[in-house]
Structure formats: C-alpha cells, structure tokens
DRENKEBA-994257 format. One line per 3 residues: number of its first residue (from 1); their letters; for each residue x, y, z of N, C-alpha, C, O, CB. Coordinates in Angstrom, 2 decimals. Glycine has a CB too. Layout:
% DRENKEBA-994257
NUM> a> X:Y:Z:X:Y:Z:X:Y:Z:X:Y:Z:X:Y:Z  ...
END
This chain:
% DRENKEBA-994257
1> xxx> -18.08:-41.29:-34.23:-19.25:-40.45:-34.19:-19.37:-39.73:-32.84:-19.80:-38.60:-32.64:-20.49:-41.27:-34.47  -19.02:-40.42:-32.16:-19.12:-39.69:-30.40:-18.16:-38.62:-30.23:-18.41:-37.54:-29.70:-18.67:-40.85:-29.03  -17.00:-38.99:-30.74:-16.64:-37.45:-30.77:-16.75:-36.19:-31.56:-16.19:-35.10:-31.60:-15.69:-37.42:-30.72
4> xxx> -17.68:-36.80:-32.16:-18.02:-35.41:-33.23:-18.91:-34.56:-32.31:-18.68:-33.36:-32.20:-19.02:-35.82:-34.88  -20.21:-35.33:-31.44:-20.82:-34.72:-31.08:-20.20:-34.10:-29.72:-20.46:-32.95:-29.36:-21.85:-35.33:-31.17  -19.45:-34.89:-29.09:-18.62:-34.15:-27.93:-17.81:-32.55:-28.60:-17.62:-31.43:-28.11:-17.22:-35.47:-27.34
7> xxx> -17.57:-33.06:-29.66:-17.15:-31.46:-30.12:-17.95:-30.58:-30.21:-17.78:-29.47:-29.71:-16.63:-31.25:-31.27  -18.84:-30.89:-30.80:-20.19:-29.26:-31.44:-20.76:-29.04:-29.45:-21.05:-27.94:-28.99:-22.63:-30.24:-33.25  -20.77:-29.89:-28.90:-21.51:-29.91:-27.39:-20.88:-28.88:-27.06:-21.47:-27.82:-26.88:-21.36:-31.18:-26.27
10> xxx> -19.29:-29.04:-26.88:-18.23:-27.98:-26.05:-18.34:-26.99:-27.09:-17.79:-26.03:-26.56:-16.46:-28.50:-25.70  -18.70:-26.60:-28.23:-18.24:-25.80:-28.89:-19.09:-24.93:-28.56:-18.72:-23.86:-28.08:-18.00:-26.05:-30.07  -21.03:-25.36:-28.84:-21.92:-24.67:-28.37:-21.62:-24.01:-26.95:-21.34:-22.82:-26.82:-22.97:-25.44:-28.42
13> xxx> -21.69:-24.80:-26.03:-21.06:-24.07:-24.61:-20.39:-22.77:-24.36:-20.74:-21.84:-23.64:-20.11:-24.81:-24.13  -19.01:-22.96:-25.34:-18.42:-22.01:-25.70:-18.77:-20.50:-26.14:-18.47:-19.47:-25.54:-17.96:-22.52:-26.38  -19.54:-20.63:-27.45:-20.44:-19.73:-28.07:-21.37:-18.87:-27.38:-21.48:-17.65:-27.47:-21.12:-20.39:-28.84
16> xxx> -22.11:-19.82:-26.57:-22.96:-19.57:-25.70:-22.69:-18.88:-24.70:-23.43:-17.90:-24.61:-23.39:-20.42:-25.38  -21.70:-19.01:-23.64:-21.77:-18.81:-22.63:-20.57:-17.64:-22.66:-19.83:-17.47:-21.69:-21.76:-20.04:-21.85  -20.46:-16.77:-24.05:-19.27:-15.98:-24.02:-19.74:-15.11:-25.24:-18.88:-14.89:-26.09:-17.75:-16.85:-24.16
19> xxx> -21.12:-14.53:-25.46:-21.51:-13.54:-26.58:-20.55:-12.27:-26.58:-20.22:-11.59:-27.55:-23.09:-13.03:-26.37  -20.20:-12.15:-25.35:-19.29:-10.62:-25.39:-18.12:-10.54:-25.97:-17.68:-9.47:-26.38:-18.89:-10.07:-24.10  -17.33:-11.97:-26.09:-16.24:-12.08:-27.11:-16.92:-12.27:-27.96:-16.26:-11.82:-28.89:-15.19:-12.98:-27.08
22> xxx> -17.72:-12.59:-28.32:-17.97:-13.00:-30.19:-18.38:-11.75:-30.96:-18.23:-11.55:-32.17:-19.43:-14.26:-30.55  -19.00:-10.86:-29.98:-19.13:-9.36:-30.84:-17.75:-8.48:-31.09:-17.76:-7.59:-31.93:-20.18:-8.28:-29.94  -16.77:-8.72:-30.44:-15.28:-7.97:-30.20:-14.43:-8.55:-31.06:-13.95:-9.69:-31.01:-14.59:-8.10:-28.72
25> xxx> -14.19:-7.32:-32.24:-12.64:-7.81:-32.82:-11.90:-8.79:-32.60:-11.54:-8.96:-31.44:-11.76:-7.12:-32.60  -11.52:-9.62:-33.50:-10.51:-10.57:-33.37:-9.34:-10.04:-32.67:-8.89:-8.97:-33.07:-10.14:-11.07:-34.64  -8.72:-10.71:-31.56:-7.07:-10.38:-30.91:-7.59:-9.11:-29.84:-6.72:-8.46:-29.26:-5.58:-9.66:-32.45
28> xxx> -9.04:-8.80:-29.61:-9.07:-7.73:-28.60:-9.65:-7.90:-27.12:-10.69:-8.48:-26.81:-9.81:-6.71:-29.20  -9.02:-7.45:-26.52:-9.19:-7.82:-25.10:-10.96:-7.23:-24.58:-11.50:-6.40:-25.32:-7.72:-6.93:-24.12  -11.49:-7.56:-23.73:-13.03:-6.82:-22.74:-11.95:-5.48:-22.09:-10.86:-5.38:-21.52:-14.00:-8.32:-20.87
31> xxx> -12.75:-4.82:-22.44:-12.76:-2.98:-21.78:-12.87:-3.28:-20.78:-13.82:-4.01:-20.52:-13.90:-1.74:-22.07  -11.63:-2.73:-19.31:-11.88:-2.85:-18.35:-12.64:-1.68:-17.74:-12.19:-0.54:-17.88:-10.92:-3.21:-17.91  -13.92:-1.92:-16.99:-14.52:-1.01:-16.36:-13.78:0.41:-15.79:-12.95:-0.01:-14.97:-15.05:-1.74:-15.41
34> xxx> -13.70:1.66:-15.82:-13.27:2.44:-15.49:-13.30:3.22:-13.80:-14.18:3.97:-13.37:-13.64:2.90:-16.42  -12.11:2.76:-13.09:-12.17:2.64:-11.51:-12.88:4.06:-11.89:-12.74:4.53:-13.02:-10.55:2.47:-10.31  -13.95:4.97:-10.52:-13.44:5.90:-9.83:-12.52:6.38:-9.33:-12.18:5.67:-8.39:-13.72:5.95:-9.36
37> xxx> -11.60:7.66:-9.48:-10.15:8.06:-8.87:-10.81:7.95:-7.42:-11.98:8.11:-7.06:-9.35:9.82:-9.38  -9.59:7.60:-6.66:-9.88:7.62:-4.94:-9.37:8.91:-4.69:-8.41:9.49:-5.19:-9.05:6.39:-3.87  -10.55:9.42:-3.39:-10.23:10.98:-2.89:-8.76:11.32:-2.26:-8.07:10.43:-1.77:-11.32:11.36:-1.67
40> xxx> -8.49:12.23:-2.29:-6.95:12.27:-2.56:-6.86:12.42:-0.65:-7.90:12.67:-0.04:-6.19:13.93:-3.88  -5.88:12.29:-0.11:-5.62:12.06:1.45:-5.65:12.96:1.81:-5.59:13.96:1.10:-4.60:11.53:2.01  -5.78:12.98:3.25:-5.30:15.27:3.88:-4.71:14.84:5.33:-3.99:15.63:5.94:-7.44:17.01:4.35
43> xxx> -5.07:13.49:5.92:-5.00:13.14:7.24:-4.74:11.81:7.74:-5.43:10.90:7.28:-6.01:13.48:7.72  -4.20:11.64:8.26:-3.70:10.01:8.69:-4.19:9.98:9.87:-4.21:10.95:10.62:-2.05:9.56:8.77  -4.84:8.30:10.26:-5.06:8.11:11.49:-4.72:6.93:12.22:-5.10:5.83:11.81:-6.12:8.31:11.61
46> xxx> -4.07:7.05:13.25:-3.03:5.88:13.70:-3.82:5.47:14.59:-4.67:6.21:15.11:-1.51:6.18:14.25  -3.62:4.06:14.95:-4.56:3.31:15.67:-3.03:1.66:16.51:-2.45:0.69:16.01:-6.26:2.68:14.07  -3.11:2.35:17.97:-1.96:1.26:18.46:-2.20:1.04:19.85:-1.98:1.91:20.69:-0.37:1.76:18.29
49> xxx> -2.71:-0.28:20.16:-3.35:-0.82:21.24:-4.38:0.07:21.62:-4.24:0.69:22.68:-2.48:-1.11:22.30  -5.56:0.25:20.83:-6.58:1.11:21.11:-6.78:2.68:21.16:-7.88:3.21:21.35:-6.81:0.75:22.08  -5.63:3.32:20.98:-5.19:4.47:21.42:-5.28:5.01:20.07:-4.21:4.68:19.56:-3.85:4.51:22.20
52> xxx> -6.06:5.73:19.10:-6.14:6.42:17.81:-5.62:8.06:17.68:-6.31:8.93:18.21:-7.65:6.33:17.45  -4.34:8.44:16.92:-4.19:9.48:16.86:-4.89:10.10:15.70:-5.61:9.25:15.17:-3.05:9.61:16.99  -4.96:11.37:15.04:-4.65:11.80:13.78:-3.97:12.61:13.86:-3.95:13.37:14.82:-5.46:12.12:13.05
55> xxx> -3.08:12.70:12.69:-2.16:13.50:11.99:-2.23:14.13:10.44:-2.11:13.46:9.41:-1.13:12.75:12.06  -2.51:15.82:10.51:-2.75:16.47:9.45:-1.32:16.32:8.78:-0.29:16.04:9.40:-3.30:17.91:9.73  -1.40:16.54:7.48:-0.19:16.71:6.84:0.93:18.15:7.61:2.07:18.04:8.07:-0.72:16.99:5.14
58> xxx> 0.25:19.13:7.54:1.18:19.95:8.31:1.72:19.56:9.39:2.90:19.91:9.40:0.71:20.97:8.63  1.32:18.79:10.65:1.60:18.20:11.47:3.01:17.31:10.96:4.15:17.56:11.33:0.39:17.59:11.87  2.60:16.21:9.99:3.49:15.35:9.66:4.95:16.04:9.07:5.97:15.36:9.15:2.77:14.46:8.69
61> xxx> 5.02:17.55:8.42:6.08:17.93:7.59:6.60:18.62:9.51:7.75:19.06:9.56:5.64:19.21:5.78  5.96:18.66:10.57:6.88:19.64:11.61:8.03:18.47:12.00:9.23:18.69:12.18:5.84:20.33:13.28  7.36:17.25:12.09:7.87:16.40:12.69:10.01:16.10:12.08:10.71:16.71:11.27:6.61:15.15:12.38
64> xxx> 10.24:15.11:12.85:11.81:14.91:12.06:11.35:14.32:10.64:10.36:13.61:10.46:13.05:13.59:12.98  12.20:14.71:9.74:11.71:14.18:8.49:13.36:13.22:7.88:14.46:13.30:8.42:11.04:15.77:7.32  13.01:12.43:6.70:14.00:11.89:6.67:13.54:11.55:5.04:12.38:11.39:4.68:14.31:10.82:7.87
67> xxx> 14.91:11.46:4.02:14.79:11.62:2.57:15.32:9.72:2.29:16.13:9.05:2.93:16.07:13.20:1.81  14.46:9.34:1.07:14.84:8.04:1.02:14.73:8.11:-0.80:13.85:8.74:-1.40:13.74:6.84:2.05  15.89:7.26:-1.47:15.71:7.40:-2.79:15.49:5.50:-2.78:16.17:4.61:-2.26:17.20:8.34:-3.76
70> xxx> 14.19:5.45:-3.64:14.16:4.15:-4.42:14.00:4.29:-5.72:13.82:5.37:-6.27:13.17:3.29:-4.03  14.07:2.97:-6.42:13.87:2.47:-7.99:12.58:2.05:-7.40:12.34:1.43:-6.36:15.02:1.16:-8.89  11.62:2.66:-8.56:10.06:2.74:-8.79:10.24:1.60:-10.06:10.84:1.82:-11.11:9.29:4.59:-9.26
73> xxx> 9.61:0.45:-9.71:9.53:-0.88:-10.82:8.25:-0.40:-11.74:8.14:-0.73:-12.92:9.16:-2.68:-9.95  7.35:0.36:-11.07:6.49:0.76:-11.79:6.50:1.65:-13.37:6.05:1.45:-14.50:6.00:1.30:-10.89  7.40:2.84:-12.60:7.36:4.18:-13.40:9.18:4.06:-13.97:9.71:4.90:-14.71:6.86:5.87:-12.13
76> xxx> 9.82:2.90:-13.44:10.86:2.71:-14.19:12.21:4.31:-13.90:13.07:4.80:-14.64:10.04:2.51:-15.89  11.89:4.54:-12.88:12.66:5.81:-12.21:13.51:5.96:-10.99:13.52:4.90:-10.36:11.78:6.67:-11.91  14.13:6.77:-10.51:14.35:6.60:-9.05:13.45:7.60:-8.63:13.21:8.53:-9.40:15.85:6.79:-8.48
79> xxx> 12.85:7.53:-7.41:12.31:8.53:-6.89:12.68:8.92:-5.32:12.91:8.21:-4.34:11.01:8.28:-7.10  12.65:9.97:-5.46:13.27:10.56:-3.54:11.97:11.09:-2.93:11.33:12.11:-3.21:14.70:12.28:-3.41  11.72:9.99:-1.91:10.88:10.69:-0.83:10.80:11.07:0.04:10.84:10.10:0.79:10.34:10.52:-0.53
82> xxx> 10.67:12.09:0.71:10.71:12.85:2.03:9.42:12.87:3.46:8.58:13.73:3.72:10.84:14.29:1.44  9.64:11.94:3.94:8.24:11.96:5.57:8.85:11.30:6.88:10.02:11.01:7.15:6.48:10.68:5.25  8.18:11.21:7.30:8.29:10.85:8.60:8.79:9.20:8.55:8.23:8.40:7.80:6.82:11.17:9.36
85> xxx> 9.95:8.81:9.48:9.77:7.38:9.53:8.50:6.93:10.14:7.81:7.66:10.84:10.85:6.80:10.25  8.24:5.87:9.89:7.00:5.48:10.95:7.39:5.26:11.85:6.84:5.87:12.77:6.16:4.48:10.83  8.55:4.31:12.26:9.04:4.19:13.93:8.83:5.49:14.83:8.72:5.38:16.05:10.76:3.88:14.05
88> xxx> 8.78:6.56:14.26:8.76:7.98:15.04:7.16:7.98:15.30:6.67:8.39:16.35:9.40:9.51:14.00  6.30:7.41:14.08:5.19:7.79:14.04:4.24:7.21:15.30:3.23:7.73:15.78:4.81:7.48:12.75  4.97:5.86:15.71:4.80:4.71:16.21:5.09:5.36:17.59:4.25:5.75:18.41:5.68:3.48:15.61
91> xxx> 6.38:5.40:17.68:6.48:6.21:19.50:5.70:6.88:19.44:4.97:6.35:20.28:7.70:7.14:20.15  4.88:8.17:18.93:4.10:9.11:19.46:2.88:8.28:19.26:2.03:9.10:19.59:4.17:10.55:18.82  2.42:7.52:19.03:1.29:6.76:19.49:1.42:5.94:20.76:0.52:5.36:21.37:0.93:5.92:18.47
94> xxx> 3.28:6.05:21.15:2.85:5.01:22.21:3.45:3.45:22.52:3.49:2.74:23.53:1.50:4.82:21.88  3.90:3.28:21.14:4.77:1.78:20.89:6.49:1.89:20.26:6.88:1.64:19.12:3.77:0.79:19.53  7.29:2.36:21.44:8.72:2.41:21.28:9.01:0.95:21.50:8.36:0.17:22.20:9.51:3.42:22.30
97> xxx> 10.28:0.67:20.68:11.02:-0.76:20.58:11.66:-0.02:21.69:11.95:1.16:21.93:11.97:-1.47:19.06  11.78:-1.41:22.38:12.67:-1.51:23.64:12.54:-2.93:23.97:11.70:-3.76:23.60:12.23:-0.53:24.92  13.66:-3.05:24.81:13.69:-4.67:25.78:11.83:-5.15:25.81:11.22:-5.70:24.89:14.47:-4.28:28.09
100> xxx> 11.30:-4.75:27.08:10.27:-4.98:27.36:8.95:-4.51:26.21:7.73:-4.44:26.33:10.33:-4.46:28.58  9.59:-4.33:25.45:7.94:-4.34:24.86:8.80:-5.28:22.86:8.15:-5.30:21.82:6.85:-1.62:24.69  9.82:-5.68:22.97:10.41:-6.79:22.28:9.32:-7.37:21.45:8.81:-7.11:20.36:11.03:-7.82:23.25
103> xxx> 9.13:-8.45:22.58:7.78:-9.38:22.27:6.93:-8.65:21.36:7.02:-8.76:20.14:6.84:-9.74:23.64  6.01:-7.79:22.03:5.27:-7.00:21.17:5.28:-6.90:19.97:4.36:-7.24:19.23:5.35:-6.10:21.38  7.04:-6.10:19.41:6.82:-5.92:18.12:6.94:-7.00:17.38:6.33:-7.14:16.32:7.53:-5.04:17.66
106> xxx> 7.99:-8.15:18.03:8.31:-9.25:17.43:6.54:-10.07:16.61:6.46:-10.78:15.60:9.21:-10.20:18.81  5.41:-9.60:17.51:4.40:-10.42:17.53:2.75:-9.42:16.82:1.56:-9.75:16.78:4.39:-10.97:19.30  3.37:-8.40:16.46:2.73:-7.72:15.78:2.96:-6.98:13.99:3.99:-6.75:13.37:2.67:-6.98:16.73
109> xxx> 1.34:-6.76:13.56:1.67:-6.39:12.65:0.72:-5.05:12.19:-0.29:-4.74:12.83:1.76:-7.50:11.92  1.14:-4.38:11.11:1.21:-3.09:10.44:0.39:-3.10:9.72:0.76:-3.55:8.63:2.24:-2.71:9.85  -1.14:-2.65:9.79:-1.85:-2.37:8.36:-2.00:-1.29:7.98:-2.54:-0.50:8.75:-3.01:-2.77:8.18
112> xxx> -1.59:-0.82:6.64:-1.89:0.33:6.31:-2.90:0.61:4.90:-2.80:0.07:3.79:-0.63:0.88:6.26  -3.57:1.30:5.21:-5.12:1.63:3.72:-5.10:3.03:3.52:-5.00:3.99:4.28:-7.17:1.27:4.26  -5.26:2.87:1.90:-5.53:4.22:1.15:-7.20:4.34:1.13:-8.23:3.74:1.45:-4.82:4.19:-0.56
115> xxx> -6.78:5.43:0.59:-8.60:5.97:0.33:-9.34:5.01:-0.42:-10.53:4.76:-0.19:-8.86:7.50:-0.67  -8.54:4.38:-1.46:-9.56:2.90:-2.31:-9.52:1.90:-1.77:-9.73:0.88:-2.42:-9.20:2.29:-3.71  -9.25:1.83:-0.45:-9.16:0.87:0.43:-8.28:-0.15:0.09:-8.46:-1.19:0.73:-10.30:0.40:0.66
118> xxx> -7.22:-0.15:-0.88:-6.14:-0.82:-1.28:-5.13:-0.69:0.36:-4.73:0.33:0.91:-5.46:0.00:-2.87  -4.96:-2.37:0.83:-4.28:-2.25:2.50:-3.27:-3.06:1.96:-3.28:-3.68:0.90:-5.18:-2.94:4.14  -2.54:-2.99:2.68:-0.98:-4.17:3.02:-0.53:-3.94:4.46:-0.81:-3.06:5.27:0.70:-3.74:1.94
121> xxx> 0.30:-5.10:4.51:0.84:-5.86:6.05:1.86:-5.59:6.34:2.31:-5.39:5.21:0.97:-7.25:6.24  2.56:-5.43:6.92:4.10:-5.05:7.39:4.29:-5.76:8.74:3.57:-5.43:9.69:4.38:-3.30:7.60  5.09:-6.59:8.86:5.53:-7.09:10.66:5.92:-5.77:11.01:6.40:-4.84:10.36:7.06:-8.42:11.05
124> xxx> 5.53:-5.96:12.45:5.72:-4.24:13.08:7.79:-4.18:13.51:8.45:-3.21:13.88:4.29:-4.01:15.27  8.22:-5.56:13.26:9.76:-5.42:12.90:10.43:-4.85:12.56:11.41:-4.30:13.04:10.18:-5.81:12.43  9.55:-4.95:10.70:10.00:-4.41:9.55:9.80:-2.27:9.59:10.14:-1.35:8.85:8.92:-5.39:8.24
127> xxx> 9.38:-2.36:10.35:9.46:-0.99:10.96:10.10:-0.25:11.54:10.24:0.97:11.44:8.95:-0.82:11.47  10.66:-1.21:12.37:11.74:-0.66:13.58:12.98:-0.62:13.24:13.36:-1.68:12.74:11.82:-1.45:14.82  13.85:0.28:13.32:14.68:0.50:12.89:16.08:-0.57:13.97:17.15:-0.67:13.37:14.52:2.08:12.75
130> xxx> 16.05:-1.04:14.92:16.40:-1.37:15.76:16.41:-3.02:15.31:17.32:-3.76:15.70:15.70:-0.76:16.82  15.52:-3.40:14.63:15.22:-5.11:13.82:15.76:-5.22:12.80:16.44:-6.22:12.59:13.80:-5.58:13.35  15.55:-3.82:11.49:15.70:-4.38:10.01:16.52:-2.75:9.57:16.79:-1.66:10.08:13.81:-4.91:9.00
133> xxx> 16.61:-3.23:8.77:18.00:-2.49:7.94:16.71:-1.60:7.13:17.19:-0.59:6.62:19.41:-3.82:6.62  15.58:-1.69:6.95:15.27:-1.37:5.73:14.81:0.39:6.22:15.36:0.81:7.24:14.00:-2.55:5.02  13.84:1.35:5.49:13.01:1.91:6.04:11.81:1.90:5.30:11.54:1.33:4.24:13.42:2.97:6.35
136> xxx> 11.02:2.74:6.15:9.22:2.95:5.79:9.39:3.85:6.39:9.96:4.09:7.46:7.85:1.98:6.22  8.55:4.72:5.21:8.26:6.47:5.17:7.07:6.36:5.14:6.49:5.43:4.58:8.76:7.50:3.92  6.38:7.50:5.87:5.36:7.58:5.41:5.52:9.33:4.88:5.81:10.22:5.68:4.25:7.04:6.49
139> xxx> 5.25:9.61:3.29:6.14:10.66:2.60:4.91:11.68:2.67:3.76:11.52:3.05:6.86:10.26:0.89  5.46:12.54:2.25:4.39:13.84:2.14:4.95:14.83:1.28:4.53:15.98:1.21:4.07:14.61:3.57  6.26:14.15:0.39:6.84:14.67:-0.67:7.78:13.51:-1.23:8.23:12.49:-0.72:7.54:15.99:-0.30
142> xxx> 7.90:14.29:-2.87:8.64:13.26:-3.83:9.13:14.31:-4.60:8.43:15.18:-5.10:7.75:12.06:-4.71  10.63:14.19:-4.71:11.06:14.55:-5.50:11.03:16.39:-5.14:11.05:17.08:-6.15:10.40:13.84:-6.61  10.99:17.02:-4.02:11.17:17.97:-3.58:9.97:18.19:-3.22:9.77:18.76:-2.15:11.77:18.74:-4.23
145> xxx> 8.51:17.64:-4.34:7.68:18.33:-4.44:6.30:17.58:-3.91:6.36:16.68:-3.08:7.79:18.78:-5.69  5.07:18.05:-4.47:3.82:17.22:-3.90:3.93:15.69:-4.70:4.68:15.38:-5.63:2.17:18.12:-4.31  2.87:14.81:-3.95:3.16:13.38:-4.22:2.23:13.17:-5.76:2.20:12.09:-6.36:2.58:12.28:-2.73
148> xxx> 1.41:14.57:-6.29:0.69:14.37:-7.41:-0.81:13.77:-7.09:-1.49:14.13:-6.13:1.52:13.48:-8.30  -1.19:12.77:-8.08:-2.15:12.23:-7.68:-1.89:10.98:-6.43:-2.82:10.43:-5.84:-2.72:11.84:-8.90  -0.88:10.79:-6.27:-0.53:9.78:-4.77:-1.22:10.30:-3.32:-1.13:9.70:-2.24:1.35:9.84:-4.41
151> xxx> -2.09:11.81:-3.62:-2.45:12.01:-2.49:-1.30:12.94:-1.68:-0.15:12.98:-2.11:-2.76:10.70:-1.96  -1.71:13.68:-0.47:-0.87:14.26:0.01:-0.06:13.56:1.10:0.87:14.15:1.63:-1.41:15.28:0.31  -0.48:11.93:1.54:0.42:10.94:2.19:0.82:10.05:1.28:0.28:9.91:0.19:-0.15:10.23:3.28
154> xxx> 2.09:9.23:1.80:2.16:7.67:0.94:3.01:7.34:1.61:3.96:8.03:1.97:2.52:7.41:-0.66  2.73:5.99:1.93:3.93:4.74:2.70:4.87:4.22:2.20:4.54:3.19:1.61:3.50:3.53:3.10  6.07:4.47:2.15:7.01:3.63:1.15:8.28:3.07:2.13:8.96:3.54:3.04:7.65:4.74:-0.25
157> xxx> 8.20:1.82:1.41:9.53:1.13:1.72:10.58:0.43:0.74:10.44:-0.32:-0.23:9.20:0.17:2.54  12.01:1.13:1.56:13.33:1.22:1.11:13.18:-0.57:0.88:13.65:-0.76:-0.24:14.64:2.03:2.35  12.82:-1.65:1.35:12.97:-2.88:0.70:12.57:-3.68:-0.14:13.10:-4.75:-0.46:12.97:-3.37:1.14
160> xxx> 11.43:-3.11:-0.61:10.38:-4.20:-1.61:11.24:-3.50:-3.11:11.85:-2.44:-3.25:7.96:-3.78:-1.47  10.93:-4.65:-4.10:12.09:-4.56:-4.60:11.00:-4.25:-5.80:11.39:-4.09:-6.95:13.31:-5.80:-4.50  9.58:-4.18:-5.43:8.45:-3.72:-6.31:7.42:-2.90:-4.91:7.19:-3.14:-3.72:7.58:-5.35:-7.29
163> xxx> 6.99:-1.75:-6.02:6.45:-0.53:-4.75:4.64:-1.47:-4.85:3.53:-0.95:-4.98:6.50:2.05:-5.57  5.03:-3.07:-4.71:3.34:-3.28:-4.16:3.12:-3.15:-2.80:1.97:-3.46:-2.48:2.71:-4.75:-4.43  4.16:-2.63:-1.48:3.27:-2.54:-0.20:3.33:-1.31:0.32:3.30:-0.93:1.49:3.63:-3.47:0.89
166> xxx> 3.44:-0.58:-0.95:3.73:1.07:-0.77:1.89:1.40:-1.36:1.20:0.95:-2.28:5.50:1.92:-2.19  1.63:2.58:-0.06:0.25:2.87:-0.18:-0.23:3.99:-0.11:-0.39:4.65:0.92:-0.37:2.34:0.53  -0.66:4.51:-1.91:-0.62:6.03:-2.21:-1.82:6.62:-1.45:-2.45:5.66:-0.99:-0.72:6.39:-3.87
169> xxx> -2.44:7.84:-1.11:-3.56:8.08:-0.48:-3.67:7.74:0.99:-4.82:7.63:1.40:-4.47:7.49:-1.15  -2.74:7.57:1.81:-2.67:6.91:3.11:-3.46:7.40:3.63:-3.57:8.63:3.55:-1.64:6.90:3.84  -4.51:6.50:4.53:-5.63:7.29:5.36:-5.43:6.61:6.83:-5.61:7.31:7.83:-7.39:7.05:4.69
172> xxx> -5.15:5.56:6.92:-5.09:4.49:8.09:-3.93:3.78:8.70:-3.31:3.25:7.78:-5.77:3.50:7.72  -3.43:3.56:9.74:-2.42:2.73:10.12:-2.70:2.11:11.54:-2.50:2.83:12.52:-1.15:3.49:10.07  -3.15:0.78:11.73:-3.23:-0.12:12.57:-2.42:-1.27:13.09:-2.21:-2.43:12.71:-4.01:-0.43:12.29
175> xxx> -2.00:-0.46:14.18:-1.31:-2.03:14.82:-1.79:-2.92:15.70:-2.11:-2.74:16.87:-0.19:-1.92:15.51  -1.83:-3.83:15.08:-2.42:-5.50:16.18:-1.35:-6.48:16.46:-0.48:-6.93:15.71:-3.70:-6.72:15.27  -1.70:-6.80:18.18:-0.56:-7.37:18.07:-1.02:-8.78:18.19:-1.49:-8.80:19.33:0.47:-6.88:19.04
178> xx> -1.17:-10.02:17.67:-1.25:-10.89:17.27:-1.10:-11.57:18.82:-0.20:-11.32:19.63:-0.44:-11.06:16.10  -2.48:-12.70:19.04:-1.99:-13.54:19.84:-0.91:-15.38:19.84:-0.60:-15.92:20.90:-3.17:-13.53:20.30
END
C-alpha cells in the first residue's frame, strides 16, 4: 500500500509542477524564447595594461593583413578569413613578445566580447606567434567578402577544432596579466 501512495505523491508533483508540458503535443519540445539579434560591430577596442586603443574597421583593413582557411564545425564548410593577426594588434597597443616581457605573456590572458556579450579566454601565448603554431585573426572578411551577419569584426582561430572561441560581432579585447 505504501507504495501506491508514494506513486500518485510523485506523480502529482510531476503534473503539478510542469502545466506547460501537459498543454504541448506529445514528443514536442518548450519554444525557445526568441534572442534579440546583437548590433552588428563597426569598432574594436583594445585594452593592455591600462592603455585602451580603438580601431575602426577601415583602420583594421590598412593594417598587414593575413588570409587563414578553417573547417567551420558549425556550417560544415571551409571558410577563408582575411584580418589582422592579433599579435600585430597587440604590439600597437604596446605588448610585443620578447625576452623581457616573456613572463608577461607566459602569465597573461586574452578576453575577447561581442556585442551579445558572448566572451572567451585565450592565454596571451596562444597569440603569439613566437609560442604556438596556431593563429588568431581578428577578420574583417570571409570568403573575399563581408562577414554577413558576423558583424563587420570576428576573432578566429586556426586551432579550435570547433569555432566556440571564435567571436562574431567583436567589440572588446582585454589583456590581464594574471598575478
């Protein structure tokens, strides 16, 4: 008898505390709320040991530019992007790899945020071309052309083997160097 009523107890619970499935088709998922699109980018602003630049997109296409093709896990494609390395972006703020400032990068790291405030981390290593094999663009073209709805910046790197620390809409880039 006790477990009869332990059943109808959890069952009520169930019922109860979940009306929004019980009105929804059998086998159908809750409607996910519909984001706002995030405002599309125009300007980047670099931020390295206190020192904040910005950089308009025109600015970013004068600079040396450099073409990188990855496999997009997303969109199931290769895609070629064309921007600035960041290591370049990085000296003109101020933080060149060298002997003496080693430590530094060894001990710092890379945040970068889009307009939906979607951020990711990068060791400021994984940047330097001088540490890691890989690269990070920050692009201002794909595929010859504009980045689409990606905004007129985006961060991408030649190593993630999925584009999650690649960041469409780029508005921000902060380096801290970790004590």
């Amino acid at each position: 008898m006790r477990r009869i009523g332990i059943a109808v107890i959890g069952l009520t619970v169930c019922v109860c505390g979940s009306m929004a499935w019980a009105q929804m088709p059998m086998g159908a998922a809750p409607a996910a709320a519909a984001k706002p699109k995030a405002p599309l980018s125009t300007s980047l602003s670099m931020t390295v040991t206190g020192k904040t630049m910005t950089f308009t997109v025109a600015q970013l296409e004068t600079m040396p530019q450099k073409t990188i093709t990855v496999d997009n896990e997303h969109t199931k494609n290769k895609e070629s992007y064309t921007g600035v390395p960041l290591e370049t972006l990085l000296a003109q703020c101020g933080a060149t790899y060298t002997p003496a400032t080693q430590k530094m990068f060894l001990h710092s790291t890379v945040r970068a945020i889009g307009t939906d405030q979607y951020f990711v981390i990068y060791s400021a290593s994984e940047v330097e071309s001088g540490l890691h094999a890989g690269d990070v663009i920050v692009a201002t073209k794909m595929n010859g052309g504009s980045l689409g709805d990606d905004g007129r910046i985006k961060l991408i790197s030649t190593e993630d083997k999925k584009p999650a620390r690649w960041v469409r809409n780029l508005v921000s880039i902060t380096v801290t160097e970790q004590q």
